[in-house]
Structure formats: C-alpha cells, structure tokens
Residue frames as qw, qx, qy, qz and C-alpha x, y, z in Angstrom:
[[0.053, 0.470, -0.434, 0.766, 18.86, 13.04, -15.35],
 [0.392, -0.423, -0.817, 0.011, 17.61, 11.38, -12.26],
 [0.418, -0.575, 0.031, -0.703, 15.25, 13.36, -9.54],
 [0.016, 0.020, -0.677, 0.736, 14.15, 13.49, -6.39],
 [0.527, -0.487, -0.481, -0.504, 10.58, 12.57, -4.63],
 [0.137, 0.048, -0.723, 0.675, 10.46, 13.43, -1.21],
 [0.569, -0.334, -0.344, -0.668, 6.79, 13.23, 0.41],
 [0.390, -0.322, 0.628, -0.592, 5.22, 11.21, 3.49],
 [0.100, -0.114, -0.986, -0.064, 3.37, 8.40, 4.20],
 [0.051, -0.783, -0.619, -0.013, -0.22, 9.98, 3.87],
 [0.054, 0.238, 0.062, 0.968, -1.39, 13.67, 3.73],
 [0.463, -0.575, -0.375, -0.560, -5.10, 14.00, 5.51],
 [0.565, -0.300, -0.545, 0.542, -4.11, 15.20, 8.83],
 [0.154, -0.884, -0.141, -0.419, -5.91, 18.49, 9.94],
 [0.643, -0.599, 0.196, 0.435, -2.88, 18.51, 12.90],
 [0.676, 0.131, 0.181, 0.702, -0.96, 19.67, 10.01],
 [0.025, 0.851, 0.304, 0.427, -2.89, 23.15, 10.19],
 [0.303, 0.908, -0.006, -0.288, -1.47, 25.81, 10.24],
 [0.483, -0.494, 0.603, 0.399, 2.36, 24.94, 9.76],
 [0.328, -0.079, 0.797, 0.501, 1.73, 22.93, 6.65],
 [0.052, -0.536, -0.727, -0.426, -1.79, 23.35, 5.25],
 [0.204, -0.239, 0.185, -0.931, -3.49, 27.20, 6.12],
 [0.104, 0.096, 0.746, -0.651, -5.47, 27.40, 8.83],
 [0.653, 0.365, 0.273, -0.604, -8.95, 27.51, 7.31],
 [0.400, 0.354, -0.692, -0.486, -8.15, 25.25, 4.01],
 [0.855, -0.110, 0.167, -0.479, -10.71, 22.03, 4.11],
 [0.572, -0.244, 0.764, 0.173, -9.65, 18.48, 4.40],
 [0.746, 0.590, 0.310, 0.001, -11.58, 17.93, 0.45],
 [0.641, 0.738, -0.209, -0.008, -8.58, 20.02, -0.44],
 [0.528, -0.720, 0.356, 0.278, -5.15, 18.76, 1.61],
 [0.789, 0.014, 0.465, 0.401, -3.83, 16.67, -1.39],
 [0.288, 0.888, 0.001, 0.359, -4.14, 20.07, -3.98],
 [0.168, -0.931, 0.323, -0.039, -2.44, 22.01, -1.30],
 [0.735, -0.390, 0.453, 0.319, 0.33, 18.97, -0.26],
 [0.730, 0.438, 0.377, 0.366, 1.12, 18.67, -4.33],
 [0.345, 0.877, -0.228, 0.245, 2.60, 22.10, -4.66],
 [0.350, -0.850, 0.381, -0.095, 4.96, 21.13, -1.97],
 [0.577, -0.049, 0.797, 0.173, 5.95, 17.47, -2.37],
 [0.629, 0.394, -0.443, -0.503, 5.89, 15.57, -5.48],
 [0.355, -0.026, -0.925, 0.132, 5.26, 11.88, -3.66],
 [0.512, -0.444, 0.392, -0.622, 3.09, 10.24, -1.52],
 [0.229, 0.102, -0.967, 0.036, 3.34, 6.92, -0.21],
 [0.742, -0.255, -0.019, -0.620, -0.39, 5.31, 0.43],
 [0.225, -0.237, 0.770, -0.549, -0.90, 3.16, 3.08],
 [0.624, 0.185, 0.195, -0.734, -4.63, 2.85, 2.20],
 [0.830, 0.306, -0.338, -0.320, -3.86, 0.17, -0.21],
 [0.090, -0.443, 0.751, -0.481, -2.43, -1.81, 2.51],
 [0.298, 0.029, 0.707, -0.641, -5.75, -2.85, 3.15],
 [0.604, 0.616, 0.456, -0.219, -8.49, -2.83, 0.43],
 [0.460, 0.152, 0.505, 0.714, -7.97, -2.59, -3.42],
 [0.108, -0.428, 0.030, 0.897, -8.01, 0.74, -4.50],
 [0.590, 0.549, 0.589, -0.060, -11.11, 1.58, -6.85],
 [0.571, 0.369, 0.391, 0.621, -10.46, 3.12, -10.20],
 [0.172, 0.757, 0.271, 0.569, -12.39, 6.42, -9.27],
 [0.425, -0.870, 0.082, 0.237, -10.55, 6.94, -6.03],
 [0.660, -0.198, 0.312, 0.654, -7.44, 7.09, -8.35],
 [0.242, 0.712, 0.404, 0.520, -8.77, 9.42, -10.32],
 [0.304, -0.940, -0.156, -0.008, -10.02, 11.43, -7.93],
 [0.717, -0.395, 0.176, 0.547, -6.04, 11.44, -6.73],
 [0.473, 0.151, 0.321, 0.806, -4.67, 12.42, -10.23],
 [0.237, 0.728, 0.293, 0.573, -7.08, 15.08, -11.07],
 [0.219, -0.975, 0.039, 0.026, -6.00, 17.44, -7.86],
 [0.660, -0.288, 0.345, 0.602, -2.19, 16.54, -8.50],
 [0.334, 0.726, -0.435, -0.414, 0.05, 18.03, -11.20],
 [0.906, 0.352, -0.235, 0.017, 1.56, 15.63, -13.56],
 [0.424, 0.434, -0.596, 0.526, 5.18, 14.35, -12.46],
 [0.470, -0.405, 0.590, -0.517, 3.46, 13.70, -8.67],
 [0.520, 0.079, -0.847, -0.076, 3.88, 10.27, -8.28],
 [0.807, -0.178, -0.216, -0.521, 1.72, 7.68, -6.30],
 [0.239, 0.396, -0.869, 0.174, 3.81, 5.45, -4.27],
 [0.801, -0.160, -0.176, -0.550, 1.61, 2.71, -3.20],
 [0.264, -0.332, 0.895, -0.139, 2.40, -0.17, 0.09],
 [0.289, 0.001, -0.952, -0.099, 1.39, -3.92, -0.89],
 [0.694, -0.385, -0.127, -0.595, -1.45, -5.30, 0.01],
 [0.368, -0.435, 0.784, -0.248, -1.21, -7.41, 3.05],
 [0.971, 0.081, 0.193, -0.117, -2.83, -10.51, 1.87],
 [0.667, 0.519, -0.424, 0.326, 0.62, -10.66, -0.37],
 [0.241, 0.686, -0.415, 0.546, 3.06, -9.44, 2.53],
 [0.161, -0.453, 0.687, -0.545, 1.64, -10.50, 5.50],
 [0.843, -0.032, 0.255, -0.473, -0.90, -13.40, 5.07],
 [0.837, 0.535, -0.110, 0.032, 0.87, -15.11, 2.18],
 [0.522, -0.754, 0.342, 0.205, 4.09, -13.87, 3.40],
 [0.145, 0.677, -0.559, -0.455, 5.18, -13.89, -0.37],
 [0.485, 0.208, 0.834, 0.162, 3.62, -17.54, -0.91],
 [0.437, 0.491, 0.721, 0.220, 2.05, -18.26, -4.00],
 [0.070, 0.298, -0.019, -0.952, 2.08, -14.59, -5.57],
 [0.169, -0.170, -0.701, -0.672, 0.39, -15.68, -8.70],
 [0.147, -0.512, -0.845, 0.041, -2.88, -16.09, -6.49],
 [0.098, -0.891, -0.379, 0.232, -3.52, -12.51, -5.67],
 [0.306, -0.374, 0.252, 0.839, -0.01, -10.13, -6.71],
 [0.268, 0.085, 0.403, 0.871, -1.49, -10.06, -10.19],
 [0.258, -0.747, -0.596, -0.147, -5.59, -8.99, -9.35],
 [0.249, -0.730, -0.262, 0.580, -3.74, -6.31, -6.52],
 [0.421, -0.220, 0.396, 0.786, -1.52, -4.92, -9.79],
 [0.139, 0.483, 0.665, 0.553, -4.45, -4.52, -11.99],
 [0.236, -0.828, -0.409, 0.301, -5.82, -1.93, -9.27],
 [0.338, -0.669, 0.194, 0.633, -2.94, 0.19, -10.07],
 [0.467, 0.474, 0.469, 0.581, -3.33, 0.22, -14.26],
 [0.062, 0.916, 0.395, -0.033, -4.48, 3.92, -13.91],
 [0.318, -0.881, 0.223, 0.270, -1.75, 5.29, -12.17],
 [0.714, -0.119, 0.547, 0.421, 0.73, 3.29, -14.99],
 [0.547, 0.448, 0.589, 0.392, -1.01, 4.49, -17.38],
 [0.112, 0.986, 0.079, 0.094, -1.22, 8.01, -16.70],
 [0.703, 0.453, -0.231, 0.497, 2.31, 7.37, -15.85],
 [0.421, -0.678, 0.124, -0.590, 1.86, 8.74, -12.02],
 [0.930, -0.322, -0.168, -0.048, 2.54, 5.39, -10.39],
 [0.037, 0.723, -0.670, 0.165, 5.74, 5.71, -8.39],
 [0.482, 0.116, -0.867, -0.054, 7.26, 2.37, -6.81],
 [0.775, -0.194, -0.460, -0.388, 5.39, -0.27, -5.47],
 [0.158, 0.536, -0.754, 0.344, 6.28, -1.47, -1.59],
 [0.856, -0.172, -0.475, -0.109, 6.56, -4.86, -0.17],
 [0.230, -0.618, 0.453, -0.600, 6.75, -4.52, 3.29],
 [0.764, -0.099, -0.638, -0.009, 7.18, -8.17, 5.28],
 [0.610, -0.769, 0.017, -0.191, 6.39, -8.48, 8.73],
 [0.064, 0.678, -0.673, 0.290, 9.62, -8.06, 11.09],
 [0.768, -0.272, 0.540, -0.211, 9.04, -11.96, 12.02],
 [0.912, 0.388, 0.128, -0.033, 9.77, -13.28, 8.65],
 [0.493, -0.701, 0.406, 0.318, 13.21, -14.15, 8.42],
 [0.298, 0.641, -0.484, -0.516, 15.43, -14.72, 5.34],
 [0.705, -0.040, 0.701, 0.102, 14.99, -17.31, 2.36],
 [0.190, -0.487, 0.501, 0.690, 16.47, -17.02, -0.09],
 [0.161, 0.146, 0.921, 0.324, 13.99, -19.23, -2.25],
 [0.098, 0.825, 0.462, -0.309, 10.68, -17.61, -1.30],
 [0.044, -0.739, 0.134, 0.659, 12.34, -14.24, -2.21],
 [0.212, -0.272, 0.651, 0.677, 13.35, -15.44, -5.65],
 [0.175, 0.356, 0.822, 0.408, 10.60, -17.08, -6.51],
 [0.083, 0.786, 0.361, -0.496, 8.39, -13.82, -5.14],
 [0.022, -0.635, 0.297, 0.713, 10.54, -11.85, -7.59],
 [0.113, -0.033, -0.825, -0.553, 10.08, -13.57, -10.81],
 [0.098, 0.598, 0.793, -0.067, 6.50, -13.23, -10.38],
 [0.142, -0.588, -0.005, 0.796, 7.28, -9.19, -10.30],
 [0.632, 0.662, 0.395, 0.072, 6.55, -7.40, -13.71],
 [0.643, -0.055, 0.143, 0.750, 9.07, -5.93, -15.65],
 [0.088, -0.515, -0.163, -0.837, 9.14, -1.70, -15.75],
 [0.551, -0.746, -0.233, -0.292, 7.51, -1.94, -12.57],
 [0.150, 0.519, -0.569, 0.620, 9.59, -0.37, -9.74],
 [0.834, -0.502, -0.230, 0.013, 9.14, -2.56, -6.66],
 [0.044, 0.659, -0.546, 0.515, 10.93, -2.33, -3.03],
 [0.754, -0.324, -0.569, -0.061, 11.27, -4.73, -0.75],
 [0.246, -0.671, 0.337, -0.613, 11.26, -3.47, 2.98],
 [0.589, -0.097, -0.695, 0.400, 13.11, -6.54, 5.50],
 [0.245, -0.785, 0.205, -0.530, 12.51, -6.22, 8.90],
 [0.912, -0.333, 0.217, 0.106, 14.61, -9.01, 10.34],
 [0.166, -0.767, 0.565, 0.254, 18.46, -8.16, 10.18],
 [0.719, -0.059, 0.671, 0.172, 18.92, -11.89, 8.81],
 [0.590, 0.758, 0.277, 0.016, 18.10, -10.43, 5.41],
 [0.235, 0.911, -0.335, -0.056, 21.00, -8.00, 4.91],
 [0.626, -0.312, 0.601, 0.386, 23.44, -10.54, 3.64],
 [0.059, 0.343, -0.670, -0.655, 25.40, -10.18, -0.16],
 [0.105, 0.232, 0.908, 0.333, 22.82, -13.00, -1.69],
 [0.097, 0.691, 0.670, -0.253, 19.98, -11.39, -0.71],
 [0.057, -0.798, 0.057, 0.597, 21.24, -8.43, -1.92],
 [0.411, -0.057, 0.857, 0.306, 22.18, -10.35, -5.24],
 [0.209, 0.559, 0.800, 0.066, 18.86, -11.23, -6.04],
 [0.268, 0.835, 0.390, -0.280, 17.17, -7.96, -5.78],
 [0.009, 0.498, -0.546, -0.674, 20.00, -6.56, -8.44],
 [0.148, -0.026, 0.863, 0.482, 19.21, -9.54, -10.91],
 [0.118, 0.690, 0.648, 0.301, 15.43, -8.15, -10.80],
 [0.088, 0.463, 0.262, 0.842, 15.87, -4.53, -10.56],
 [0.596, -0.734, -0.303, -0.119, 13.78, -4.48, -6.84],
 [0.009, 0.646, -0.397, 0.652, 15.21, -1.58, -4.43],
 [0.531, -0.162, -0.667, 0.497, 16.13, -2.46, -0.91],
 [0.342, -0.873, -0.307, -0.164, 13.98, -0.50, 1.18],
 [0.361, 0.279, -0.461, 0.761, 16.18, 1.90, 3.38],
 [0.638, -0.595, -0.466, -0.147, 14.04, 1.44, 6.16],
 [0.336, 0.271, -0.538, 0.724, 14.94, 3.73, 9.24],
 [0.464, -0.731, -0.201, -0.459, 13.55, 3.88, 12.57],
 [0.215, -0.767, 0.513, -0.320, 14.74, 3.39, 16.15],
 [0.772, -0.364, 0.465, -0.235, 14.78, -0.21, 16.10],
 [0.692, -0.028, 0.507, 0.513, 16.44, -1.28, 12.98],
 [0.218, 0.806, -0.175, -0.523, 18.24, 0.58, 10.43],
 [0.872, 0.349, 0.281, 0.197, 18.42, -0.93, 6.86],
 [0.634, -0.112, 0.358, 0.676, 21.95, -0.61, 5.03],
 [0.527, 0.787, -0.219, -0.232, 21.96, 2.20, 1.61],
 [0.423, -0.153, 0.747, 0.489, 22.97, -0.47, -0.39],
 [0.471, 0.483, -0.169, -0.718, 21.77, 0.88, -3.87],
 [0.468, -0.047, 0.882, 0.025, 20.30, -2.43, -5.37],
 [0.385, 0.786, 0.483, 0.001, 17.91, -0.58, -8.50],
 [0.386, 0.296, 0.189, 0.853, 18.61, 1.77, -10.72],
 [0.175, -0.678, 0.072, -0.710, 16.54, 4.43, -7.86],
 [0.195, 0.180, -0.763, 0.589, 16.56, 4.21, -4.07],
 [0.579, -0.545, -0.537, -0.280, 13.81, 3.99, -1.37],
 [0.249, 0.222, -0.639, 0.693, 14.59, 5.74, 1.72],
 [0.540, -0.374, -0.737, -0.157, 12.03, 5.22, 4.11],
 [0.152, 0.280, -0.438, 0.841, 12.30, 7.68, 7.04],
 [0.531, -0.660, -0.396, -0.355, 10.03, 6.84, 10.33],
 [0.255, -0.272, -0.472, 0.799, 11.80, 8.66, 13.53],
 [0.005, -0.904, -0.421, 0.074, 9.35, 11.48, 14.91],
 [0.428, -0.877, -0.065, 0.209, 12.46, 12.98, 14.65],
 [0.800, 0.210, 0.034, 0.561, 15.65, 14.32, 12.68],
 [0.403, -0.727, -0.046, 0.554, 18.57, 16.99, 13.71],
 [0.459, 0.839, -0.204, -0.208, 19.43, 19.48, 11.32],
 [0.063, -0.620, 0.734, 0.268, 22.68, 17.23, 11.06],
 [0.509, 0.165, 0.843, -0.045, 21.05, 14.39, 10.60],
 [0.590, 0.693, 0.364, -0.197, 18.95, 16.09, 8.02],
 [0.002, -0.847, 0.404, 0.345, 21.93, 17.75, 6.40],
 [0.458, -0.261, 0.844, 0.095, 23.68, 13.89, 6.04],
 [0.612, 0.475, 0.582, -0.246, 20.37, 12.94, 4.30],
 [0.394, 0.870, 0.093, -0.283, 20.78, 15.29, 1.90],
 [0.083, -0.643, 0.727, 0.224, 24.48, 14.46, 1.23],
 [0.369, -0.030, 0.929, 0.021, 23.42, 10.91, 0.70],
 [0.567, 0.636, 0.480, -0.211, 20.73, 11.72, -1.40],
 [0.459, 0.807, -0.215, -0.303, 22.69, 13.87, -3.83],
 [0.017, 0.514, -0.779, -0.359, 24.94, 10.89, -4.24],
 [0.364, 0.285, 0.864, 0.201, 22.83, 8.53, -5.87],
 [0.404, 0.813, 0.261, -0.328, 21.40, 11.41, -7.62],
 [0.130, 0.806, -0.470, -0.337, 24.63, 11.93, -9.20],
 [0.245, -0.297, 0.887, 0.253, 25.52, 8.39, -9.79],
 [0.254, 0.035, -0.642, -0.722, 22.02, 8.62, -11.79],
 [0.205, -0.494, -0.817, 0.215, 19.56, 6.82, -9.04],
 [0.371, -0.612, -0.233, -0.659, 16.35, 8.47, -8.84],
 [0.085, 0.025, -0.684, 0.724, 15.87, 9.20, -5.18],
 [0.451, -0.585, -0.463, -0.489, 12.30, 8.76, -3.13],
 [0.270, 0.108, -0.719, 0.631, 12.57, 9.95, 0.09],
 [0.478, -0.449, -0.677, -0.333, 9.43, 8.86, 2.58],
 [0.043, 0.294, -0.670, 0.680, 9.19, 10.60, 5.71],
 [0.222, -0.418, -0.880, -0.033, 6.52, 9.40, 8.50],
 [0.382, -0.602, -0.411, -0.569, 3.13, 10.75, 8.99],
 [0.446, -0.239, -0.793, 0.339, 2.71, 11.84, 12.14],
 [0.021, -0.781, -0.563, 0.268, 0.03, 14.15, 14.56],
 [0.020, 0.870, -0.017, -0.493, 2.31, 17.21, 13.73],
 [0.752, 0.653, 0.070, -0.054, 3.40, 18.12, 10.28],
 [0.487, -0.600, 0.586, 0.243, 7.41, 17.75, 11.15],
 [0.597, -0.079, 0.690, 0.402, 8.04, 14.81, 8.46],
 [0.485, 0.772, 0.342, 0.229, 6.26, 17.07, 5.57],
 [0.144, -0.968, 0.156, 0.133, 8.80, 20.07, 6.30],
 [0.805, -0.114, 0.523, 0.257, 11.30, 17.32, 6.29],
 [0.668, 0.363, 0.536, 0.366, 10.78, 16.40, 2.46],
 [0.385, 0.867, 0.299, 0.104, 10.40, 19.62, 1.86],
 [0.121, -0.859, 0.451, 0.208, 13.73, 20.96, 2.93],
 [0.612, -0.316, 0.607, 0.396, 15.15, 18.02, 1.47],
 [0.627, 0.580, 0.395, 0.338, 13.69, 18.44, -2.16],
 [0.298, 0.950, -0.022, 0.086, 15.15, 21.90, -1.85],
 [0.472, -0.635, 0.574, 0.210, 18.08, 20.95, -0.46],
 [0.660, -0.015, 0.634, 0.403, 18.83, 18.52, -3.46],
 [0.034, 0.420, -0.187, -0.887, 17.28, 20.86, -6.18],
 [0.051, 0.359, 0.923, 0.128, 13.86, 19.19, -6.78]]
C-alpha cells in the first residue's frame, strides 16, 4: 500500500514559534516536536559537508521509526562535477548515509543540477548507472531542455524520480518516472485551491501505488510546515 511523506526542507527555525512549535519549546527539541507532525524531512545540510555518523544518530533517536530522512546531494557531485566522473566521490558521499539505510529511515536521495546545465543525454546515463540499486534517487532539472520523452526514458530504465520541482520560475512536468514521486514545493505561497489540486494529485499516484513525498519550502514563517500537514491529512497519512 503506498504512503505519503509530506515535510519541509529543514525544521530549526525558532520563526516557527508559536504556530508550529509552542512558544517556550527549545531549539535542542524542534525535530521531536516536528516528528509528531510530519513524517519527512528533506536536509539541505548535506549539501555541503558529509554528514557524520553521530549527527545521524542523533536524528534517529528523537524521530519515531517510519520518519524518513530525505537527504540533497552533495554539491561536489551536482554542482562542481556536474555529474562528471561519479565514481570519484558519489560512492564516499553514499557511505555517509549507511546509517539511515540501515535503520531503514533513509528516504530518497536528491540530485539537484544547477539551472545552467542543460540536457545530455550521455552524462545523465552514464551518471545513472553509477546509481545503486534499492536506492531511491531524484533528479531535480532546472533547464526546460531536459523535459523531453528520452530524458524521461532513461530515468524509467533506472528507477530515478523526476523531481517535480515547483516554483515561480519553472515548473517541472508530474511525469511519474519511479515507482514513488518527488514533489518539491518552493512558492512562499499556496491557495487553498491550489492546495486542494495538490492533494487530488497526490491521491492519484497514491492509488496507482506511487509512494508520494511531498517537500514544501522552509521559510521565516512556518506556512510550508502547515502545508504538509494539511496535506498528509488530507491524503490519510
């Protein structure tokens, strides 16, 4: 039966007080408190530096089980490399993340490429076949040249979700390319119809057996955590 993960793109934001996290509750606990509400987050943090073994810990032991870890590429892959040569660093970033695999907590992996890199069809393949198998990966385009049937091809023939990347300056397709989705959500902003839509779209690929992760964005006020949270109840998560 597939689920739903709806969550943000970080949780340590004392601007989230009161609305989301009570007014007197310390920053040592936000992730406890965020984890009864959501059951995702999407780190950033590993974006930058490899993640050490006992800041994953730390992570799992204030979570419940079934809260998943979603977790963005490191840039040396995504934006230095720009998907060269994975084998030189992809598999050293992966080994950071054995914890979360093993406790079974690790949600999917995203490869976010800068919105200058345009489509090739070769790079991309050979990026994928470097991928491990059972690992959920997403690849997030930000150059329109990408959304064409081959490209869309490929990530079927390795199981690697098309990011649904939304924001005000490009909006990626829901083309369901994995057997779960990636919706990405970074307006500061959605209308209860808009949110309503979401939810309609989410409960088809729930029904057609796609797990569903829906990512809203982090921002000063706690808007995109309310978000997830009306959508997991909206979908019955």
């Amino acid at each position: 039966m597939a689920s739903i993960y709806t969550g943000t793109s970080g949780f340590a934001y004392a601007s989230w007080r009161p609305a989301f996290y009570p007014d007197k509750l310390p920053a040592s606990r936000f992730l406890e408190h965020y984890a009864t509400r959501l059951n995702a987050v999407e780190s950033n943090y590993t974006f930058r530096r490899l993640v050490s073994e006992k800041v994953l810990d730390g992570w799992m032991k204030v979570s419940p089980a079934g809260f998943l870890f979603a977790v963005k590429a490191h840039q040396r892959i995504t934006h230095i490399k720009r998907l060269k040569d994975p084998q030189e660093f992809l598999p050293a970033f992966l080994n950071t993340l054995n914890p979360l695999r093993a406790a079974g907590r690790l949600g999917p992996v995203l490869f976010q490429i800068p919105p200058n890199l345009k489509r090739d069809d070769e790079l991309l393949a050979t990026f994928l076949g470097e991928l491990p198998q059972g690992l959920r990966c997403v690849l997030e385009v930000r150059h329109a040249s990408w959304f064409e049937e081959p490209v869309m091809d490929l990530l079927r023939r390795f199981n690697v979700a098309l990011c649904r990347a939304e924001s005000e300056k490009l909006v990626a397709p829901d083309v369901p390319t994995a057997d779960f989705v990636y919706f990405r959500l970074r307006k500061a902003d959605y209308s209860p119809a808009e949110r309503v839509e979401l939810a309609a779209q989410a409960k088809e690929h729930l029904a057609a057996g796609r797990d569903v992760f829906a990512i809203f964005k982090h921002e000063d006020d706690p808007a995109g955590a309310l978000y997830a949270e009306e959508l997991r109840v909206a979908c019955g998560g």
